[in-house]
C-alpha positions as CSV (number, residue, x, y, z in Angstrom):
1,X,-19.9,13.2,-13.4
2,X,-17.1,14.9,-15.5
3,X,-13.1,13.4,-15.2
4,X,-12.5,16.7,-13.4
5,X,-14.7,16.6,-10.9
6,X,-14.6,13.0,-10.5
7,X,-10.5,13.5,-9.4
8,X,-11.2,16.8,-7.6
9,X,-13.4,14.3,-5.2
10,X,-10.9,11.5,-4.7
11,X,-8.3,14.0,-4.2
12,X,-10.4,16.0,-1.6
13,X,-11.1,13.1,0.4
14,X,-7.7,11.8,0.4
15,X,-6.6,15.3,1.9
16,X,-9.3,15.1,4.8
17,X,-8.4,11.2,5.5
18,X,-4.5,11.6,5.3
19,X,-4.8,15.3,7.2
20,X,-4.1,13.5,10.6
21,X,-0.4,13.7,9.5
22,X,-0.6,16.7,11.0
23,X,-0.6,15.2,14.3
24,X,1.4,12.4,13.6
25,X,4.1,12.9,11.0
26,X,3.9,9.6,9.9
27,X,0.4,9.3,9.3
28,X,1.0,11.1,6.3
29,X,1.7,7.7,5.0
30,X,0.5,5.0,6.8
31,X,-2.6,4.8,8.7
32,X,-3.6,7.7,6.4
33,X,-3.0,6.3,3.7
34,X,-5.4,3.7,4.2
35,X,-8.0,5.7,5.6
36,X,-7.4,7.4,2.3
37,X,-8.0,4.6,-0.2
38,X,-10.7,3.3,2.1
39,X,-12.5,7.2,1.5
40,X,-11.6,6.9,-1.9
41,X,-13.7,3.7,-2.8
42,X,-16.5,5.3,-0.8
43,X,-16.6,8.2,-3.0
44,X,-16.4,5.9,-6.0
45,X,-19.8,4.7,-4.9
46,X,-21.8,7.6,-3.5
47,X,-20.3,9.3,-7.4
48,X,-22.4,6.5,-9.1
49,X,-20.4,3.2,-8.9
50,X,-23.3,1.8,-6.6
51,X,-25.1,1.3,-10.3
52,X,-22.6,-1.3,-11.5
53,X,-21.4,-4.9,-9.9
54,X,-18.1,-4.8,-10.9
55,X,-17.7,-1.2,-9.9
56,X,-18.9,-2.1,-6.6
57,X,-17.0,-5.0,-6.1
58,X,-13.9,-3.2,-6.9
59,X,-14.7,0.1,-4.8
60,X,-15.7,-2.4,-2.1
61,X,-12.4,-4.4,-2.1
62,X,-10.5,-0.4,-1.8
63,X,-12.8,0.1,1.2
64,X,-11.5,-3.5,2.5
65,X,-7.8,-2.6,1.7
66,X,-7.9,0.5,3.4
67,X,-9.7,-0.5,6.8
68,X,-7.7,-3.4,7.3
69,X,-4.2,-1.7,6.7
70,X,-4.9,1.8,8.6
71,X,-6.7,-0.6,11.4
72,X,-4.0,-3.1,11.6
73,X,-0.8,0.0,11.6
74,X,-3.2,1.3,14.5
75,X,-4.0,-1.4,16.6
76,X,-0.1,-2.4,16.1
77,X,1.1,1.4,17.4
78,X,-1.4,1.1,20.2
79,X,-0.5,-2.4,21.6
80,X,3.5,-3.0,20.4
81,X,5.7,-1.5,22.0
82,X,8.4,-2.1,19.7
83,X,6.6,-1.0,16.8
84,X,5.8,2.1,18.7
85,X,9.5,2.6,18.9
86,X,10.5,2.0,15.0
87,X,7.7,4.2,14.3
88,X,9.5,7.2,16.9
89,X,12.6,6.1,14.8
90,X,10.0,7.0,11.3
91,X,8.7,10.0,12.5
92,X,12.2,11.0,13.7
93,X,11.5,10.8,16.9
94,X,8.8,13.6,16.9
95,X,10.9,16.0,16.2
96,X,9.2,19.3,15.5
97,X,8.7,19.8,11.4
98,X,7.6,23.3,9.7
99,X,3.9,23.4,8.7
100,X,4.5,24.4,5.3
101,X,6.7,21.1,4.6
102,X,3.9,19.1,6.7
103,X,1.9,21.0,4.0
104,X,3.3,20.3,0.9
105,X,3.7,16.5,1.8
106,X,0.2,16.5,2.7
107,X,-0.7,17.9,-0.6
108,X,1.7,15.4,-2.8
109,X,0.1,12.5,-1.0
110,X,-3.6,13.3,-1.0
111,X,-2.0,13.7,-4.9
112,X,-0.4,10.3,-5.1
113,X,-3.3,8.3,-3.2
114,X,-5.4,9.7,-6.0
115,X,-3.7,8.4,-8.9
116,X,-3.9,5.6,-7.4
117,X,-7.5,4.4,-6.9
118,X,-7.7,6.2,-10.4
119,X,-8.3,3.2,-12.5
120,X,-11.4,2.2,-10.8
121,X,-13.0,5.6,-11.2
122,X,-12.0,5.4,-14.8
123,X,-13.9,2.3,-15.5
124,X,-16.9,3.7,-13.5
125,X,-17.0,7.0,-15.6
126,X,-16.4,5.3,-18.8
127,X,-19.6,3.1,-18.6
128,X,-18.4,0.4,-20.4
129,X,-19.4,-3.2,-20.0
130,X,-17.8,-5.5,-17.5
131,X,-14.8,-6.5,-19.3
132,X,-12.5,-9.6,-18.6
133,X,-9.7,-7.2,-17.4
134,X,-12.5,-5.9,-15.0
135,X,-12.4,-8.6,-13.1
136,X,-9.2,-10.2,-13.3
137,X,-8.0,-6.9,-11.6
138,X,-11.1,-8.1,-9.1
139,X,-9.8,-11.5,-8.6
140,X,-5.5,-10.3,-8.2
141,X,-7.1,-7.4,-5.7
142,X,-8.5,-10.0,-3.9
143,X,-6.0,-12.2,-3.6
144,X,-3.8,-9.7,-2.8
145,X,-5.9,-9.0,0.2
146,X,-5.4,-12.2,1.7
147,X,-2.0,-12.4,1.2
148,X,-1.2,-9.0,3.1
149,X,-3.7,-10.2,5.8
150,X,-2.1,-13.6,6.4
151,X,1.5,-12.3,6.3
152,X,0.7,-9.4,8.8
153,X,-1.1,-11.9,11.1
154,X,1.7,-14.6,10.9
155,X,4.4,-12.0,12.0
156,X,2.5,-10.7,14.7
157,X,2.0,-14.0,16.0
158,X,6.1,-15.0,15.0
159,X,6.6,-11.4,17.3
160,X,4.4,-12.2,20.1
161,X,6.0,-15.8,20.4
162,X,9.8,-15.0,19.9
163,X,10.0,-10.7,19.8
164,X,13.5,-11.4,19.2
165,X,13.5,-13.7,16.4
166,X,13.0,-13.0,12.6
167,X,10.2,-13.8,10.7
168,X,10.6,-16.7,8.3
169,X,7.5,-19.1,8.9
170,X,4.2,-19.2,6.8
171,X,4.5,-16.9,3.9
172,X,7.8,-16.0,4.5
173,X,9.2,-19.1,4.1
174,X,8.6,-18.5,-0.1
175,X,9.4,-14.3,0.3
176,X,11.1,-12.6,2.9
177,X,8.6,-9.3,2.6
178,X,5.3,-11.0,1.6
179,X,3.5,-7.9,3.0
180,X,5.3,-5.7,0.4
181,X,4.5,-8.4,-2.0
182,X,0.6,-8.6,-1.6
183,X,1.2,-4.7,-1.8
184,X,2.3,-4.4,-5.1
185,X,0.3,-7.1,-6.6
186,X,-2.9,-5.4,-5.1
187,X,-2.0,-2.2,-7.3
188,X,-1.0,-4.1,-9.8
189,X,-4.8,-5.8,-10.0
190,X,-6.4,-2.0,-9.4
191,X,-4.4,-0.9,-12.4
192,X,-5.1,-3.8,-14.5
193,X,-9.0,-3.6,-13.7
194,X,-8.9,-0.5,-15.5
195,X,-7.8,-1.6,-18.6
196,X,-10.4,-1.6,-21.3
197,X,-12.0,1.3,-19.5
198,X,-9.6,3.9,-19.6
199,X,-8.7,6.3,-22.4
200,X,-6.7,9.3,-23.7
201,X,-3.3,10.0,-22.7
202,X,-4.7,12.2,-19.2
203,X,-6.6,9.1,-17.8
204,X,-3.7,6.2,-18.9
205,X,-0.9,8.8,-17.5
206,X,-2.7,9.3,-14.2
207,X,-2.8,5.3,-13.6
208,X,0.4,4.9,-14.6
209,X,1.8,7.4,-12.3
210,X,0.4,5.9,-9.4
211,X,1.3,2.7,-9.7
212,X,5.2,3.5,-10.5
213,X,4.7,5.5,-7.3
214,X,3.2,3.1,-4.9
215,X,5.8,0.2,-6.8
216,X,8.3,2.3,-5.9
217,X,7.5,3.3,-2.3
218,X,7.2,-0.3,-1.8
219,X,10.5,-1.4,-3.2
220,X,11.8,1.4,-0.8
221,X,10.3,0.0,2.4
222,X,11.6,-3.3,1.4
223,X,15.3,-1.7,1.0
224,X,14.9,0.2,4.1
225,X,13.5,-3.2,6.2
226,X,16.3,-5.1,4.8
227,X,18.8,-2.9,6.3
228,X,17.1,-2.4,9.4
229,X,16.8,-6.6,9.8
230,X,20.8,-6.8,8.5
231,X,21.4,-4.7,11.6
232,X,19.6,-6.4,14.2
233,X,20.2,-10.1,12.7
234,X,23.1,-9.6,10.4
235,X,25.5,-11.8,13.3
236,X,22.6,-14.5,13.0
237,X,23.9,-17.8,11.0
238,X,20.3,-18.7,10.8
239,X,19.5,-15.2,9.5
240,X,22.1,-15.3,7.1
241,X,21.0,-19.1,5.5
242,X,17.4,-17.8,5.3
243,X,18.5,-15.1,3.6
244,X,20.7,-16.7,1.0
245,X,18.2,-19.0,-0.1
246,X,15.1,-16.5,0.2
247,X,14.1,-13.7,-2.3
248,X,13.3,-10.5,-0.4
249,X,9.9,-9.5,-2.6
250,X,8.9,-11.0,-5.7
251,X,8.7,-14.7,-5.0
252,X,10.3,-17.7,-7.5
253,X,12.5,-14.5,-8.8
254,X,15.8,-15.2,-7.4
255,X,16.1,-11.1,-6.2
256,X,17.8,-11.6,-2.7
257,X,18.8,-8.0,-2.2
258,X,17.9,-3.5,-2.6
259,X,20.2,-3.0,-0.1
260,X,23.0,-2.2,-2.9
261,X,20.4,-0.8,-5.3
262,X,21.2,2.8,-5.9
263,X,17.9,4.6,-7.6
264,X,16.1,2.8,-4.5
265,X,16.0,5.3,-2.1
């Protein structure tokens, strides 16, 4: 398997998985996005990363990450009405959109979610031994995992109790976006499992690029949440305590705002 080839595959599948943005605007970057990663770990395997634990571990725990979030954003359009509403208000409303921008977003995407899974294809290709990095990236992927997975499943059951009400029991208590969180320190561990492996300029600029993208994107959903919440709870005392004394992402880091952040889009 040659780095060429190796990318051409990730990318290729991350077209095919994210190409039902075509029917839904949106899907561009949410449920196929994780279809997307969750293809992507596959194809880590069938290129050779079956022959190696760590590999498989890692390429597993993509597979795990993109199931659970293109399941979960799913199963939550299907069944929640007022997430089927916000994501109208996403996809602006359906509104028709010309093919070739559809196109070209398609094609940065597929790009972006291919940079992304990057470092673990790296470290397959490479064939060096398991190295410490290896699987500390392993163990911050993991608990990344269950982070996202608990903070998704307390706010669905915080909505389905009070559908009115913010969020601020379990995990966000400690960080008002603990989704966004366990987001970025996922990609954080994928990049750091890579380390060790990777090499030359081509293969470290690839990584990098993909995790400034996904760091920012999620930074910019946190901005864009936090406006949307200062709308519907802004007038809320109880709103406005919780969020005076709780960061917004990182947690013990006393960032309580992105609203007012300008190179956050």
């Amino acid at each position: 398997m040659t780095l060429g080839l190796g990318l051409l595959i990730l990318f290729l599948v991350s077209l095919v998985c994210a190409a039902m943005g075509f029917w839904k605007f949106v899907y561009f970057l949410s449920v196929g996005y994780g279809f997307s990663v969750a293809g992507c770990g596959i194809a880590i395997l069938a290129m050779g990363g079956y022959k190696d634990i760590l590999i498989v571990l890692l390429a597993l725990c993509l597979v795990a990450y993109g199931i659970r979030l293109g399941g979960f954003l799913l199963y939550r359009e299907l069944k929640a009405a007022s997430f089927k509403k916000l994501f109208k208000e996403i996809s602006g409303n359906d509104k028709p959109m010309p093919i070739f921008v559809k196109a070209t977003i398609w094609i940065c995407v597929a790009a972006m979610y291919m940079t992304q899974v990057s470092p673990v294809f790296f470290r397959m290709l490479s064939g060096a031994d398991a190295a410490v990095t290896g699987y500390v990236g392993l163990a911050i992927m993991v608990v990344a995992l269950i982070i996202e997975s608990v903070s998704d499943s307390q706010k669905s059951a915080a909505k389905a109790k009070n559908p009115k009400r913010f969020c601020d029991s379990g995990l966000f208590k400690i960080v008002r976006c603990p989704n966004y969180f366990g987001e970025m320190l996922f990609w954080t561990g994928v990049l750091i499992s890579g380390i060790g492996a990777m090499s030359g300029w081509l293969q470290w600029t690839i990584a990098i690029i993909g995790y400034v993208l996904i760091i920012y994107v999620m930074l910019s959903g946190a901005k864009r949440l936090e406006k949307r919440q200062n709308k519907n709870y802004g007038a809320d005392p109880e709103y406005q305590a919780y969020v005076a004394k709780t960061p917004i992402v990182f947690p013990l880091i006393p960032l309580k705002h992105l609203e007012n952040v300008k190179w956050i889009v």
